[in-house]
C-alpha positions in Angstrom: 67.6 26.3 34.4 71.3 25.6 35.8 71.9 24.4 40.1 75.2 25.7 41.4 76.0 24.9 44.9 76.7 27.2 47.6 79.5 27.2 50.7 80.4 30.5 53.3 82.0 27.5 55.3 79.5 27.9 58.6 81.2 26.7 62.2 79.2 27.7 64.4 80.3 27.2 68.3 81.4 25.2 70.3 84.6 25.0 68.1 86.4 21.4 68.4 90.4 21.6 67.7 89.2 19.7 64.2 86.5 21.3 63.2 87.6 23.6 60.5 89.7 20.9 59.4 86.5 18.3 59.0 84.7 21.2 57.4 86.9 21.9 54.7 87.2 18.4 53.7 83.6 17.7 54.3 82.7 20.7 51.8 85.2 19.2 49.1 83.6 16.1 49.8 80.6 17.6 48.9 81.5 19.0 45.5 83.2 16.0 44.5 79.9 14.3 45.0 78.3 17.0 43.3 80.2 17.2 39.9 79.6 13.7 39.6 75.6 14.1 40.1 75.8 17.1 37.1 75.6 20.0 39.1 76.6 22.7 37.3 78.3 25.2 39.1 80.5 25.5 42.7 80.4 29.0 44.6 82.7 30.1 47.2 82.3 32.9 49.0 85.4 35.1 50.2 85.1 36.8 53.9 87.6 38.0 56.5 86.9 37.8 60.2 83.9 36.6 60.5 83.6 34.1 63.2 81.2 31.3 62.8 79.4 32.9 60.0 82.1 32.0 57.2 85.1 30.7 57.8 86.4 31.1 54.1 88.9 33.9 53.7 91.1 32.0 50.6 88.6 30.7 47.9 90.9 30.2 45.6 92.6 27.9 47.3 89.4 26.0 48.1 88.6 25.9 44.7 92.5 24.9 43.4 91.5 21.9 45.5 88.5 21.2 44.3 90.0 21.1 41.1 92.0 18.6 41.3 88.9 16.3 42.5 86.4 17.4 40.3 85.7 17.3 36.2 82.8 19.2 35.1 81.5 22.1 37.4 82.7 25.3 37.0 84.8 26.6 39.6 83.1 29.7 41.2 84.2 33.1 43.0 80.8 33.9 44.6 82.8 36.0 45.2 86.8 37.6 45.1 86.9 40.9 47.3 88.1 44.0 44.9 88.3 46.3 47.7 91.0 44.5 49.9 93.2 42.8 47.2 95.5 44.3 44.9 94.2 44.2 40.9 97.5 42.7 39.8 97.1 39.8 42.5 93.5 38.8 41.7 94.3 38.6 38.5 97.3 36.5 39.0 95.5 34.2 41.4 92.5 34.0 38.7 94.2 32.9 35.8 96.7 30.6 37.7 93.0 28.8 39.1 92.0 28.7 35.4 94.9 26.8 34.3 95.0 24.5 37.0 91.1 23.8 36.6 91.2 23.5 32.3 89.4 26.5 31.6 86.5 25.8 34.6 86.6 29.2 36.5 83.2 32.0 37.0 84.8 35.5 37.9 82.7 37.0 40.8 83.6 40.0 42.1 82.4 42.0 44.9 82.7 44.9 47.0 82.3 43.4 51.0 79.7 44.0 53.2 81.1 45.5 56.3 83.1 47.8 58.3 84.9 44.5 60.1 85.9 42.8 56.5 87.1 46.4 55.0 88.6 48.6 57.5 91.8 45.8 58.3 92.8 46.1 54.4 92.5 50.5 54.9 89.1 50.8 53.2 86.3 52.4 54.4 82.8 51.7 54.1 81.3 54.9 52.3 83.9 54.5 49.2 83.6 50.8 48.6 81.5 51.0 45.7 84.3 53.4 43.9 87.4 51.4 45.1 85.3 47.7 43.5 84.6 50.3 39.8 88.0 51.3 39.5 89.4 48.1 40.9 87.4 46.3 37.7 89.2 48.8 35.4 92.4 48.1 36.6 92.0 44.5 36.6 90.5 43.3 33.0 92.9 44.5 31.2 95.8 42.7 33.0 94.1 39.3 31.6 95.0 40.5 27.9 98.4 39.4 26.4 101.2 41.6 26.8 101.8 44.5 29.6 99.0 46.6 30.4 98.9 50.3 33.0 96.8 51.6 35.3 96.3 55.0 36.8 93.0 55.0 38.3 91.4 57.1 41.8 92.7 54.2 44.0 94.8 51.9 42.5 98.3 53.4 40.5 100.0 50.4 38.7 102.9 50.8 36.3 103.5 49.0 32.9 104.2 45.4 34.0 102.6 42.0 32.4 101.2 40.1 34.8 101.7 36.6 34.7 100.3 33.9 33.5 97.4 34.5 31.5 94.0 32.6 31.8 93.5 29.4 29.7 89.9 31.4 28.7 89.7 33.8 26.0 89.6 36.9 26.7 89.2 36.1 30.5 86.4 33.9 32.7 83.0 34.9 32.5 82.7 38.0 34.8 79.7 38.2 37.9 79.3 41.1 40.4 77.6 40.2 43.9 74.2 41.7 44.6 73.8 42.0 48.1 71.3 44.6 47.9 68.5 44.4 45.2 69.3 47.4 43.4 72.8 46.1 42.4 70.5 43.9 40.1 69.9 46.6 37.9 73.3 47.6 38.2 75.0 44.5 36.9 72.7 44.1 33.7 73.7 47.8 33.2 76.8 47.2 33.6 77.0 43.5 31.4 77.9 41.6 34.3 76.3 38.2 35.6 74.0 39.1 38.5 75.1 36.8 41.7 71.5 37.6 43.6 72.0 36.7 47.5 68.4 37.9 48.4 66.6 34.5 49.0 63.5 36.2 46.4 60.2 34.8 46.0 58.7 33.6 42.9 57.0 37.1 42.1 59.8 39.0 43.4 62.3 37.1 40.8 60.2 38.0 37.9 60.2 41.7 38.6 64.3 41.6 38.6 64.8 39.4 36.1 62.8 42.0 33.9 64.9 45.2 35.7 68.6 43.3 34.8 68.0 42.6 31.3 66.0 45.9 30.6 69.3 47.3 31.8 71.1 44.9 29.8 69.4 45.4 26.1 69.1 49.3 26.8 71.1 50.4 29.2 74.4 48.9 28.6 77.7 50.9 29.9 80.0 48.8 30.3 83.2 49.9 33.2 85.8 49.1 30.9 86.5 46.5 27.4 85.2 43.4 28.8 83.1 40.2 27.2 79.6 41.0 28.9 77.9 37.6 31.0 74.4 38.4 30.3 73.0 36.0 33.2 71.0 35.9 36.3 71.4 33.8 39.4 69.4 33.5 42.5 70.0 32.1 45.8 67.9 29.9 47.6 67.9 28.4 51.1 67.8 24.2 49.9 67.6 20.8 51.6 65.6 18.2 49.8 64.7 14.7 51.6 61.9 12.3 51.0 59.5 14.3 52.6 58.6 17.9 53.8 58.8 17.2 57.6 62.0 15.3 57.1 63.7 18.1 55.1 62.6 20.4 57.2 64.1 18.5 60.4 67.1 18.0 58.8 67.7 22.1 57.7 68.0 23.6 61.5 71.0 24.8 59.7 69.1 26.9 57.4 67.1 29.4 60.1 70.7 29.9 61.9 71.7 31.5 58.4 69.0 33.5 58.6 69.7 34.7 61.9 73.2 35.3 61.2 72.2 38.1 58.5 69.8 39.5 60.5 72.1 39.8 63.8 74.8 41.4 62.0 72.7 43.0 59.4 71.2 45.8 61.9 74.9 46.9 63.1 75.5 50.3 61.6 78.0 49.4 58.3 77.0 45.8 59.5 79.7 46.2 62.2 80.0 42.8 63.8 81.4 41.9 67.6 85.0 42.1 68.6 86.3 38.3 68.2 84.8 36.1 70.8 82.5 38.9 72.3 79.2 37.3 71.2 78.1 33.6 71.0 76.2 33.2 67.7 74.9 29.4 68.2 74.0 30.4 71.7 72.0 33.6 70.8 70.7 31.6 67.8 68.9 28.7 70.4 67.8 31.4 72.7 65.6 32.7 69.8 64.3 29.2 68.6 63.4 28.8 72.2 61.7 32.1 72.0 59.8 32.0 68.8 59.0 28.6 67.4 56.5 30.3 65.0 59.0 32.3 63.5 61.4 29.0 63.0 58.6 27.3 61.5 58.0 30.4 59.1 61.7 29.9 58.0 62.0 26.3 57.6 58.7 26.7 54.9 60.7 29.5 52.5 63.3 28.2 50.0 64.2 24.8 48.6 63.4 23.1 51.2 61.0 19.9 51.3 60.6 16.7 49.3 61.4 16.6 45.7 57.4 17.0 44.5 57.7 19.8 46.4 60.6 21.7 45.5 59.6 20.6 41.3 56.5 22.8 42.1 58.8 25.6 43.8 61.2 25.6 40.8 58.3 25.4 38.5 57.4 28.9 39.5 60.8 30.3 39.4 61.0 29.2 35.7 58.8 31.4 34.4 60.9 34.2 35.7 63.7 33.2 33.7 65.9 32.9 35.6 69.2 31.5 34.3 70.5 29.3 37.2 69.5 28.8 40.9 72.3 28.2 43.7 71.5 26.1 46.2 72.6 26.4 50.1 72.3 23.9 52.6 75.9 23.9 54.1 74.7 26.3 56.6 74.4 25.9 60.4 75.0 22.4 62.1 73.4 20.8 58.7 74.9 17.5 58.8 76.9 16.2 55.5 75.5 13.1 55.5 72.6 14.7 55.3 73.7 17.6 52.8 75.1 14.9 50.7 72.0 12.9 50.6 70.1 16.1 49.6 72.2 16.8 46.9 71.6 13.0 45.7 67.8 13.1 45.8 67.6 16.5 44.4 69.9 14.9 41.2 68.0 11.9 40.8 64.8 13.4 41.3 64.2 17.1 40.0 67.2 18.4 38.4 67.0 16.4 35.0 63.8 18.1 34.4 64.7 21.5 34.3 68.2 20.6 32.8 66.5 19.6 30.1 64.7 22.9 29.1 68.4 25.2 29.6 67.7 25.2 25.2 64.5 26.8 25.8 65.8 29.6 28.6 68.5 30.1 25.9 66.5 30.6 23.1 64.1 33.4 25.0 67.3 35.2 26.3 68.7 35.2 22.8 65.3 36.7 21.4 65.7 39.3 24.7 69.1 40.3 24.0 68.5 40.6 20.0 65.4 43.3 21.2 62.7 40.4 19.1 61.5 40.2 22.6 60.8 43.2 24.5 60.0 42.9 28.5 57.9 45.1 30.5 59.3 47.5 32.4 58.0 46.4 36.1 58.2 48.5 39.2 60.7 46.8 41.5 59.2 49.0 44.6 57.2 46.7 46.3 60.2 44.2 45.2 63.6 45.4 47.8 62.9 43.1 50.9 66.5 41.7 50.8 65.9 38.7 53.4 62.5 37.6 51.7 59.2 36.5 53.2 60.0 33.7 54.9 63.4 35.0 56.7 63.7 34.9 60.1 62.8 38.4 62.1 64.9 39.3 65.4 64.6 41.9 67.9 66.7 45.1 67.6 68.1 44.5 71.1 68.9 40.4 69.9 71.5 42.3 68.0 73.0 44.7 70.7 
């Protein structure tokens, strides 16, 4: 399988006047480092007003820089917000990323996950889903050469060519965010990459793997003319150091990330606070105070432990087939020192062996996609937890 890398830009409180300054160069630091240890993907998240949570509302810019600094890694939108940017302008800022990255950049697209991100750019909750579908149509075609129209539910856009095309052919590879676990299914029916943020266990991956590329191979429909991305990425919380105690010590990051989607997760629409109304670090320690077990519980999901460890982890996950797994551990107070010596370890240590079996992933997809391999057809029911075992569980009135 393939290791991406994964940044929302954390800060939590107490802010310094430098802070989001040393995190932005901290995080390019950090993928600088990482082209050169083969990683093989960089995803950027976008969000808009969420304080401490993510502080990364321009991904493209983020990744323009990183750009310049790196060689290899592809060049991520984990993802680009349809709903509250014009078509014409994400595909302007896409292709112009492309060029200036050699041909490096993943498409991600998304839909946003709450009432705060959407209703600033006039969008409401309830019609997200059908402002993202006809935002795709409108966009695709204004990679293709020439001008192109678009008269759609929610976007009108008059015969223009937008300017400058992407140095890919016909455009980037195309992902859609799968916040929720049935948006699985959707984006193999669809022919999109599936950009899964659900932190799934081993037995939990299998079962969607199988559900995306049954909706792949039989299911296609396809939102517009568009290259399909037949892949499937997966999420997991990561911090690898010599041993488990010590990665574990060193991820206090990783359980605040947890928290975070729980605490805003349980607002209706995911509404979060009015801006400086709630404390998130603070109400963060109060739980660990209040429930070590649970913080113990969290620390033992994900990628996190010493590189036997996590081999044994990812072991498991292979036989899901899943196509790449996207590591976080910029999350929290994680240190980089510590987040670049994680990264290191997990290079030198576990990553070459499953690099070196991608033929063999390729191979049984091929065989999939050709129908000489036909899956079961597994019932995801028991599969839609979207925080995973091992997440960390707050109160209702935590939230309030």
């Amino acid at each position: 399988m393939k290791f991406g890398i994964f940044y929302e830009l954390q800060l939590p409180r107490p802010w310094r006047s430098d802070g989001e300054f040393n995190l932005y160069q901290n995080a390019l630091d950090q993928l600088e480092l990482a082209d050169r240890l083969g990683y093989d993907f960089a995803w950027e998240v976008e969000h808009h007003f969420l304080e401490e949570y993510s502080h990364s509302p321009a991904p493209e810019v983020f990744l323009a820089a990183a750009s310049q600094r790196t060689r290899q890694i592809r060049l991520a939108h984990g993802i680009m917000q349809l709903t509250t940017a014009h078509p014409a302008r994400v595909a302007e800022r896409i292709a112009a990323l492309d060029l200036v990255s050699r041909g490096r950049v993943e498409f991600g697209m998304g839909e946003s996950a709450s009432i705060t991100e959407l209703e600033p750019f006039d969008r409401s909750f309830e019609e997200k889903r059908a402002v993202w579908e006809d935002a795709v149509r409108a966009v695709v075609p204004m990679f293709k050469e020439g001008g192109c129209e678009y008269h759609g539910t929610y976007f009108d856009f008059p015969l223009r060519n937008v300017v400058p095309k992407p140095l890919q052919k016909p455009h980037p590879p195309l992902w859609v965010a799968c916040s929720q676990l049935e948006t699985i299914e959707m984006a193999g029916r669809r022919g999109l990459g599936a950009l899964a943020f659900q932190f799934l266990s081993a037995g939990a991956a299998h079962a969607w793997v199988h559900a995306y590329y049954n909706a792949f191979t039989k299911r296609l429909h396809r939102l517009t003319d568009y290259v399909t991305n037949p892949n499937i990425a997966l999420t997991s919380y990561f911090m690898c150091a010599e041993t488990d105690e010590e990665a574990r010590r060193r991820a206090d990051g990783i359980p605040f990330f947890q928290f975070a989607l729980r605490f805003y997760g349980q607002s209706a629409f995911r509404r979060r606070p009015d801006p400086g109304a709630v404390n998130l670090w603070e109400e963060y320690e109060k739980w660990k105070r209040a429930n070590p077990e649970g913080l113990a519980r969290a620390l033992s999901g994900g990628l996190i432990g010493s590189p036997e460890t996590l081999r044994l982890k990812l072991r498991r996950f292979e036989t899901s087939h899943i196509d790449q797994v996207i590591l976080l551990n910029q999350a929290g107070n994680n240190t980089h020192e510590h987040i670049c010596e994680s990264l290191e370890l997990f290079a030198r240590e576990v990553m070459p062996e499953f690099h070196a079996r991608v033929p063999e992933q390729e191979a049984w997809k091929a065989k999939v996609l050709s129908r000489e391999i036909e899956l079961e057809e597994i019932d995801t029911a028991p599969f839609r937890e979207r925080y995973g075992p091992n997440s960390v569980q707050i109160t209702p009135q935590a939230a309030e």
